[in-house]
N, CA, C, O and CB atoms as a CASP TS submission, in Angstrom:
PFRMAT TS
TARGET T0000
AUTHOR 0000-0000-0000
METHOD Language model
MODEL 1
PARENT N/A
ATOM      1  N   UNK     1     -52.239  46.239  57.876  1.00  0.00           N
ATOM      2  CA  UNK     1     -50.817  46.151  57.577  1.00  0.00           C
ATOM      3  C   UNK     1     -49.989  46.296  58.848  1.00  0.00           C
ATOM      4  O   UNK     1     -49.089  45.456  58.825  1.00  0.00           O
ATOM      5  CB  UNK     1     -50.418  47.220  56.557  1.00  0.00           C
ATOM      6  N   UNK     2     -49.953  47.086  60.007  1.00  0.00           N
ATOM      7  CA  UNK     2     -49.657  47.012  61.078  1.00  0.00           C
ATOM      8  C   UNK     2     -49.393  46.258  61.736  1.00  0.00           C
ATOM      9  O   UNK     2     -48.286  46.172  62.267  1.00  0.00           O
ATOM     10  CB  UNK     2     -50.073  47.327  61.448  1.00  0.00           C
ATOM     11  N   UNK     3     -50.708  45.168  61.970  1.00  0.00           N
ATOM     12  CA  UNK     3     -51.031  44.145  62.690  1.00  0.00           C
ATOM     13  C   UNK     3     -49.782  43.253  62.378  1.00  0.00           C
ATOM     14  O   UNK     3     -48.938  42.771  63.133  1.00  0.00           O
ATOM     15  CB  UNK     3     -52.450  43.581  62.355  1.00  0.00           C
ATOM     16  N   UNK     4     -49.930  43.193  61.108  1.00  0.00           N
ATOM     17  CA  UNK     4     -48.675  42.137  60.156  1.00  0.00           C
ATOM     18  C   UNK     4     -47.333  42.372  61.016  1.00  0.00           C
ATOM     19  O   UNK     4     -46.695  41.590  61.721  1.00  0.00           O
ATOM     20  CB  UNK     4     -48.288  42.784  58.154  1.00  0.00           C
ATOM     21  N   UNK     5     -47.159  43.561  60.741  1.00  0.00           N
ATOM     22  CA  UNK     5     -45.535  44.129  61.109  1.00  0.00           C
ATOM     23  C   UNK     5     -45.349  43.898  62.845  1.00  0.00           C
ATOM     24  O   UNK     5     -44.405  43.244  63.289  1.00  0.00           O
ATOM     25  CB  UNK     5     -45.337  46.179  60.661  1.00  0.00           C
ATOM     26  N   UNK     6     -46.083  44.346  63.468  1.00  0.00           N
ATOM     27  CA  UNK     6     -46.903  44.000  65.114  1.00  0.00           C
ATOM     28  C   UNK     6     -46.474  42.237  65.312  1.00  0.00           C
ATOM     29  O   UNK     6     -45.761  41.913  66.262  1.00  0.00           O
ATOM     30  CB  UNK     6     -49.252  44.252  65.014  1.00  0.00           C
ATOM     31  N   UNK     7     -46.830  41.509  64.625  1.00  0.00           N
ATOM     32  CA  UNK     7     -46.992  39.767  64.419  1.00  0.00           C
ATOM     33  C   UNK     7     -45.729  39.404  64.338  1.00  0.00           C
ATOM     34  O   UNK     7     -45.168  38.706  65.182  1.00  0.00           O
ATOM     35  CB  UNK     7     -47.805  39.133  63.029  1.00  0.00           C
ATOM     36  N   UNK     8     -45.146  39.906  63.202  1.00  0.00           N
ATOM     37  CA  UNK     8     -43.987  39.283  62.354  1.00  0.00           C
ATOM     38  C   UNK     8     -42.839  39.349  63.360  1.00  0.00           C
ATOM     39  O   UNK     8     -42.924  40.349  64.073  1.00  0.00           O
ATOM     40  CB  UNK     8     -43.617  40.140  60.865  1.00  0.00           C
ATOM     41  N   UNK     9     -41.630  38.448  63.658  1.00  0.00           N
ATOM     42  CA  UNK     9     -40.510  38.667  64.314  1.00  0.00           C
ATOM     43  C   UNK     9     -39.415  38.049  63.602  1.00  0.00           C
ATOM     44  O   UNK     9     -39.388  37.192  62.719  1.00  0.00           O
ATOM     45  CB  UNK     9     -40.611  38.242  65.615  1.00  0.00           C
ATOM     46  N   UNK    10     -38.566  38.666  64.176  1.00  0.00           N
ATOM     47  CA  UNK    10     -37.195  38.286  63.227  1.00  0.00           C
ATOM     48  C   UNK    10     -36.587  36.324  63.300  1.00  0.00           C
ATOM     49  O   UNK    10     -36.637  35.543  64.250  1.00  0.00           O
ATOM     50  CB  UNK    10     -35.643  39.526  64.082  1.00  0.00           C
ATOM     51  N   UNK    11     -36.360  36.232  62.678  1.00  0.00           N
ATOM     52  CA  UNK    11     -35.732  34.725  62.330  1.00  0.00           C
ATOM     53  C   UNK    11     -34.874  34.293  63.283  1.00  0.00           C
ATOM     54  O   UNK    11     -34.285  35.197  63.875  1.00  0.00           O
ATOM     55  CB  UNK    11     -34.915  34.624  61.023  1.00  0.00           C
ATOM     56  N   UNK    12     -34.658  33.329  63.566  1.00  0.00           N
ATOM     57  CA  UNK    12     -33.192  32.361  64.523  1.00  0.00           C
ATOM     58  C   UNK    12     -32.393  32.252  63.480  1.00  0.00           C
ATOM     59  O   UNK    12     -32.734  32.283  62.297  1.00  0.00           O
ATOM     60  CB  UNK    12     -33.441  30.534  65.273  1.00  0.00           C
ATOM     61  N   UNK    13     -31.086  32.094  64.011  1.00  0.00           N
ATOM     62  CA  UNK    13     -29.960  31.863  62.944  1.00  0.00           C
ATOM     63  C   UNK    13     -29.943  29.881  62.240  1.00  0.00           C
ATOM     64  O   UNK    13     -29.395  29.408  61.244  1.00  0.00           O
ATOM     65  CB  UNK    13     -28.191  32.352  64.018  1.00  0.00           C
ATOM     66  N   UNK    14     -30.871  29.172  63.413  1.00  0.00           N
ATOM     67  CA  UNK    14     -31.218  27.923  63.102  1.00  0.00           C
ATOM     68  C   UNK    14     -32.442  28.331  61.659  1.00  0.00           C
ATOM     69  O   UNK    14     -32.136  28.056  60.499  1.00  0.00           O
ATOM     70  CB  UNK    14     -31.876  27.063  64.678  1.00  0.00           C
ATOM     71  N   UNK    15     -33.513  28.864  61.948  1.00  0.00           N
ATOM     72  CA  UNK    15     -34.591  28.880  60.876  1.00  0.00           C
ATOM     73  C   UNK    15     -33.572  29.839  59.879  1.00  0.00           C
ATOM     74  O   UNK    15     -33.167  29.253  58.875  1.00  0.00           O
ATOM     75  CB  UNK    15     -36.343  29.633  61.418  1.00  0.00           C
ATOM     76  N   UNK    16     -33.314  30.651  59.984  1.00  0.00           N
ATOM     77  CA  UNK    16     -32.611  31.286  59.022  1.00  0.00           C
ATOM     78  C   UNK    16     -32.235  30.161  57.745  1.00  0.00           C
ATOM     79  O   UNK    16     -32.987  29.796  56.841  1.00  0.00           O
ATOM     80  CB  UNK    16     -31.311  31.944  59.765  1.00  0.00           C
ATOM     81  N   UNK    17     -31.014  29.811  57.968  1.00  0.00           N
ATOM     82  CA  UNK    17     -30.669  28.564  57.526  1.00  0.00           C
ATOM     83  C   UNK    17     -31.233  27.538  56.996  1.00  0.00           C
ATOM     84  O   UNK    17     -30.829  26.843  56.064  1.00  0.00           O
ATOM     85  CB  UNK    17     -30.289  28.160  58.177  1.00  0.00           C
ATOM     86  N   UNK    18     -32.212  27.451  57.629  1.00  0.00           N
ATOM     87  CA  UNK    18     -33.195  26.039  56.799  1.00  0.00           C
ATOM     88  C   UNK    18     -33.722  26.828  55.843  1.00  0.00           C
ATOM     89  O   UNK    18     -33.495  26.423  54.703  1.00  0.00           O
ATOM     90  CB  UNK    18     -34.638  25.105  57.730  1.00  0.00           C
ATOM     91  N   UNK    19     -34.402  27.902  55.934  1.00  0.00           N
ATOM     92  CA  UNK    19     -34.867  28.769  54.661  1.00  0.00           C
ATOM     93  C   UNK    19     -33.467  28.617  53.557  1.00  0.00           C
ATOM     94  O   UNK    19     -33.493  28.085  52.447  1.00  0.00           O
ATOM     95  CB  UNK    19     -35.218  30.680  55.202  1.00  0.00           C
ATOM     96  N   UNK    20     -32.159  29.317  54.304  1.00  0.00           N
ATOM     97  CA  UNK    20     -31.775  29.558  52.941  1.00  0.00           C
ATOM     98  C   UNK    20     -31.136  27.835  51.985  1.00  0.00           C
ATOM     99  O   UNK    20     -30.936  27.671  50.782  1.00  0.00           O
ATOM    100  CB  UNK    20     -30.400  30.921  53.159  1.00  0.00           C
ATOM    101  N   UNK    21     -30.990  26.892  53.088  1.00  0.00           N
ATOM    102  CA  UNK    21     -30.890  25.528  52.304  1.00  0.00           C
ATOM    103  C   UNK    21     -32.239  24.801  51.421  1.00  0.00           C
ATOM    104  O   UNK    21     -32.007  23.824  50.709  1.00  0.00           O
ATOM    105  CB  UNK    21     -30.473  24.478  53.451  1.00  0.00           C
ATOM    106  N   UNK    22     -33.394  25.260  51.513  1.00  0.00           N
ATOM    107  CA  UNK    22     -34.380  24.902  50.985  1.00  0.00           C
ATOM    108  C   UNK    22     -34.130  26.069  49.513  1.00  0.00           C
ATOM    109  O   UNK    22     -34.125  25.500  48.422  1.00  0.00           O
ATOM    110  CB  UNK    22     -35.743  24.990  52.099  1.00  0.00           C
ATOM    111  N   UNK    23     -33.962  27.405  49.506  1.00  0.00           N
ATOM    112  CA  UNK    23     -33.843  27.985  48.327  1.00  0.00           C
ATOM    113  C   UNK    23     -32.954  27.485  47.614  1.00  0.00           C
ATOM    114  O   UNK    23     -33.200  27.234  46.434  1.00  0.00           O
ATOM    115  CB  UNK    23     -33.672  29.147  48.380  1.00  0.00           C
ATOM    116  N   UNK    24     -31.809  27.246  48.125  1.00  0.00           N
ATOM    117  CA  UNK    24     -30.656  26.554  47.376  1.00  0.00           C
ATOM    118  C   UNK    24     -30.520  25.264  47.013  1.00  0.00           C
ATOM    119  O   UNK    24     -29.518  24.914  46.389  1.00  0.00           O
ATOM    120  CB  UNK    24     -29.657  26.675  47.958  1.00  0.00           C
ATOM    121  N   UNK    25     -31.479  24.400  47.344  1.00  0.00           N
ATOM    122  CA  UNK    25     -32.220  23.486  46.708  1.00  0.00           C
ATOM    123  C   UNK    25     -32.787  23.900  45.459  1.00  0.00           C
ATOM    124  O   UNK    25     -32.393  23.586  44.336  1.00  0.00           O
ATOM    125  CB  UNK    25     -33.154  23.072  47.502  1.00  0.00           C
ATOM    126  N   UNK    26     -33.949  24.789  45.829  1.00  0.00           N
ATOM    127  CA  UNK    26     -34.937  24.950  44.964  1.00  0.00           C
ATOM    128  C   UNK    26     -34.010  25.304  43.381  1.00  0.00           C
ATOM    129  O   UNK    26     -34.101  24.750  42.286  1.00  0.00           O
ATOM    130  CB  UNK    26     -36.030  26.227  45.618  1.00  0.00           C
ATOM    131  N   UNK    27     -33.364  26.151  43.723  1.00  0.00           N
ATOM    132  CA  UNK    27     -32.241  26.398  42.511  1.00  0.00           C
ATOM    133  C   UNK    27     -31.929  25.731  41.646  1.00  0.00           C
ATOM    134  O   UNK    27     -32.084  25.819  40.428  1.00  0.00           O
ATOM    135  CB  UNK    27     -31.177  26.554  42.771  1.00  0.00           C
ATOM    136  N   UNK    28     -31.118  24.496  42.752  1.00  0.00           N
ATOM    137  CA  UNK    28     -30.009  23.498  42.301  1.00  0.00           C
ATOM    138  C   UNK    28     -31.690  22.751  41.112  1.00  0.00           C
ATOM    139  O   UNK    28     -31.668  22.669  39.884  1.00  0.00           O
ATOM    140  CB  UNK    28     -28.965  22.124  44.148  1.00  0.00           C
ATOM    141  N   UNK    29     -32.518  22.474  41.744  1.00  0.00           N
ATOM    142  CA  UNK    29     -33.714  21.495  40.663  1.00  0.00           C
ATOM    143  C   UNK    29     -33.562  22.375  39.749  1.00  0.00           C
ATOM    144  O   UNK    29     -32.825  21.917  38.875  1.00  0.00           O
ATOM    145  CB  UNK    29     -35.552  21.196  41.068  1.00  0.00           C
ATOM    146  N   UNK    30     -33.911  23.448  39.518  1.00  0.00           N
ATOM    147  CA  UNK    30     -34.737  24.511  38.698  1.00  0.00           C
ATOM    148  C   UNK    30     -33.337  24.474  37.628  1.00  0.00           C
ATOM    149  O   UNK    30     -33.456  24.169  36.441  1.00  0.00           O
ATOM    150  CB  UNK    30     -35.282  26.318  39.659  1.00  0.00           C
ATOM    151  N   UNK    31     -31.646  24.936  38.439  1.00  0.00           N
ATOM    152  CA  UNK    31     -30.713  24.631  37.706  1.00  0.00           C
ATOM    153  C   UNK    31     -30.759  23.411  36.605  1.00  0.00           C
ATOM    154  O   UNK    31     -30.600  23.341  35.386  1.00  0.00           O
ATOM    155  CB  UNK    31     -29.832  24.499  38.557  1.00  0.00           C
ATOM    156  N   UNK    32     -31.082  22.406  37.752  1.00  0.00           N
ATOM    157  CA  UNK    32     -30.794  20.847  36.628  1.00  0.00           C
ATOM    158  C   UNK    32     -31.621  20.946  35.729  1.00  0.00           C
ATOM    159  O   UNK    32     -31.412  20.799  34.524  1.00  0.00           O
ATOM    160  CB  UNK    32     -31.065  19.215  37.210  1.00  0.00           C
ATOM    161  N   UNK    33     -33.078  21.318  36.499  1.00  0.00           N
ATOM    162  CA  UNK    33     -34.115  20.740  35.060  1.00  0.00           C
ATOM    163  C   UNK    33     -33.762  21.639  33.447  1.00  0.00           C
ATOM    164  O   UNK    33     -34.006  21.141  32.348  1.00  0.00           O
ATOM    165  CB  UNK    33     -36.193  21.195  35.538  1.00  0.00           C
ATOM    166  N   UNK    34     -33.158  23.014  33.654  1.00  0.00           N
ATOM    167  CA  UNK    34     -33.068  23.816  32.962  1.00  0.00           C
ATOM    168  C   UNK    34     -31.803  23.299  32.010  1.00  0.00           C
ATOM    169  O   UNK    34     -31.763  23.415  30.785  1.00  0.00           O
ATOM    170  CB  UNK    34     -33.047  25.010  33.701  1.00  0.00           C
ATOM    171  N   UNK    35     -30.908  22.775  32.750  1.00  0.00           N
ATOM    172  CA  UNK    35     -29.889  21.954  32.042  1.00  0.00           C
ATOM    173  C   UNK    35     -29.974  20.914  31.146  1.00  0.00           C
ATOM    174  O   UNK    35     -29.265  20.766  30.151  1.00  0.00           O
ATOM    175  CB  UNK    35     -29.264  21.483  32.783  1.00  0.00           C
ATOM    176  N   UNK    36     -31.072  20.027  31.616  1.00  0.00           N
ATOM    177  CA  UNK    36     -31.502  18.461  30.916  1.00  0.00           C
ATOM    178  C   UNK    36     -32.103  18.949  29.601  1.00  0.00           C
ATOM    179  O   UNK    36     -32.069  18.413  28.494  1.00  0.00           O
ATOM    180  CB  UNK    36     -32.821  17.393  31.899  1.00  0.00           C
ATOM    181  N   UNK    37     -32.796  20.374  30.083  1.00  0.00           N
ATOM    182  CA  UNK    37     -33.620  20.159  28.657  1.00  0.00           C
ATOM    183  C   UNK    37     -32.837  20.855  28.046  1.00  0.00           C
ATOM    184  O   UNK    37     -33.088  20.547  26.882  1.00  0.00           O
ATOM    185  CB  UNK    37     -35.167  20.606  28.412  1.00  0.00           C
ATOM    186  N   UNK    38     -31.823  21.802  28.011  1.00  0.00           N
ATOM    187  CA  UNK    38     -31.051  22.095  27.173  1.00  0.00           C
ATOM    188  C   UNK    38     -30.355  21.537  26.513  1.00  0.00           C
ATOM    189  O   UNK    38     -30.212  21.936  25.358  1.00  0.00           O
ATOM    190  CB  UNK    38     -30.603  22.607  27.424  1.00  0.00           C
ATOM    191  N   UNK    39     -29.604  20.331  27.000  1.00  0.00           N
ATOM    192  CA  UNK    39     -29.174  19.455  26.664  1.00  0.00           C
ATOM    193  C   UNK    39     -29.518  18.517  25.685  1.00  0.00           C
ATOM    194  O   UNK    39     -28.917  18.098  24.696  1.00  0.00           O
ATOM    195  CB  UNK    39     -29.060  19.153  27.412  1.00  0.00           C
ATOM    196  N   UNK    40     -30.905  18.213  26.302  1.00  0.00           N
ATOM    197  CA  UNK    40     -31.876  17.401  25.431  1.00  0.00           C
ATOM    198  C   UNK    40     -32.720  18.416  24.188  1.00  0.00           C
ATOM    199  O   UNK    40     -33.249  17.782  23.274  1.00  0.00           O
ATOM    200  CB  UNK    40     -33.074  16.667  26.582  1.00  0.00           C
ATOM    201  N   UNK    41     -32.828  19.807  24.163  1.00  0.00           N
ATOM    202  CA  UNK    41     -33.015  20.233  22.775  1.00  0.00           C
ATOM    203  C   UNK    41     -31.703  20.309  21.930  1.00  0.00           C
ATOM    204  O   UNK    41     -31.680  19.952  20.752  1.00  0.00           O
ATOM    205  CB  UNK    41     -33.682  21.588  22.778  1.00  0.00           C
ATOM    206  N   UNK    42     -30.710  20.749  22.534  1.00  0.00           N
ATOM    207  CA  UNK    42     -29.117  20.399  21.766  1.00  0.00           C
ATOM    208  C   UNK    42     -28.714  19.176  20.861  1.00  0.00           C
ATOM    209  O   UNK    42     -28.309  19.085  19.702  1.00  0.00           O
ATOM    210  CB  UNK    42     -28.069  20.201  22.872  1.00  0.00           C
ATOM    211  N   UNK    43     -28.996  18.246  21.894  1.00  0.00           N
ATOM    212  CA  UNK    43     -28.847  16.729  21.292  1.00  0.00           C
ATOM    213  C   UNK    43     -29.865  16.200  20.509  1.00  0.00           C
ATOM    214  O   UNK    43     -29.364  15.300  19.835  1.00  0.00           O
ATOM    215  CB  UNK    43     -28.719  15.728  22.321  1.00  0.00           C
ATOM    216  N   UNK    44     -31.259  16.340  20.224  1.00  0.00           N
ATOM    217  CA  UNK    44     -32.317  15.661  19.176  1.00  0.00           C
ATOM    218  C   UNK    44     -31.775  16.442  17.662  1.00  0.00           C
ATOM    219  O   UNK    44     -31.624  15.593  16.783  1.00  0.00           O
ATOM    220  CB  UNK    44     -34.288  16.119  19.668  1.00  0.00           C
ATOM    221  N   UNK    45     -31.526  17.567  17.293  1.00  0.00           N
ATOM    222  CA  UNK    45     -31.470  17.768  16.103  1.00  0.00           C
ATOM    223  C   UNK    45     -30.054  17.001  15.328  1.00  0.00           C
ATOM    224  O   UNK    45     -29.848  16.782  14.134  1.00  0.00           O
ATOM    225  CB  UNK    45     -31.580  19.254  16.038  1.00  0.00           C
ATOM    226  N   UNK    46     -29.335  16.754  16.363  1.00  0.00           N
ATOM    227  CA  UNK    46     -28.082  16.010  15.834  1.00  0.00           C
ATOM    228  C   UNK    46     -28.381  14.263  15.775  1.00  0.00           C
ATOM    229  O   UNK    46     -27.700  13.450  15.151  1.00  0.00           O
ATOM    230  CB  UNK    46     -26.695  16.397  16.971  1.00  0.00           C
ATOM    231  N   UNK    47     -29.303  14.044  16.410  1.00  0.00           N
ATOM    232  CA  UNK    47     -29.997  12.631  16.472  1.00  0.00           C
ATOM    233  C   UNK    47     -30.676  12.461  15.262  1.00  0.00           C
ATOM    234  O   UNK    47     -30.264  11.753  14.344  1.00  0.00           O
ATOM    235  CB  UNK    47     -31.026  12.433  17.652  1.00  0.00           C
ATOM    236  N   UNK    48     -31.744  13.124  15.252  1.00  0.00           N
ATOM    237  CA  UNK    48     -32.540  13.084  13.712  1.00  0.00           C
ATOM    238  C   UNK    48     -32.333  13.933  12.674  1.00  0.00           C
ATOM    239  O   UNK    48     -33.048  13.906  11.672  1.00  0.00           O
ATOM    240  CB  UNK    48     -33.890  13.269  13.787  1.00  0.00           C
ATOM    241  N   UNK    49     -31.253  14.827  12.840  1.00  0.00           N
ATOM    242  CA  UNK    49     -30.976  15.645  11.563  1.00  0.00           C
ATOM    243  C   UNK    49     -29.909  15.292  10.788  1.00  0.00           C
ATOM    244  O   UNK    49     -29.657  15.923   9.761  1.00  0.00           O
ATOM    245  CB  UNK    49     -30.763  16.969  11.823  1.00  0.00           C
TER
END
């Protein structure tokens, strides 16, 4: 565990950034997909019911 902490160094404000635009990506999908299908279980029972 040492070794790890020994290894590890702190981030650039450039890498920083690309990390946090890739999470905020990851979101924005995870957002949409979570949306479509809500949407799309909302809307079938009014389709076939």
């Amino acid at each position: 565990m040492a070794s790890v902490i020994r290894l590890s160094r702190k981030s650039d404000a450039e890498e920083f950034f690309l990390y946090l635009k890739l999470v905020m990506l990851g979101l924005g999908v995870v957002g949409i997909i979570g949306f479509m299908v809500k949407l799309i279980s909302t809307a079938l029972p009014s389709i076939f019911g």
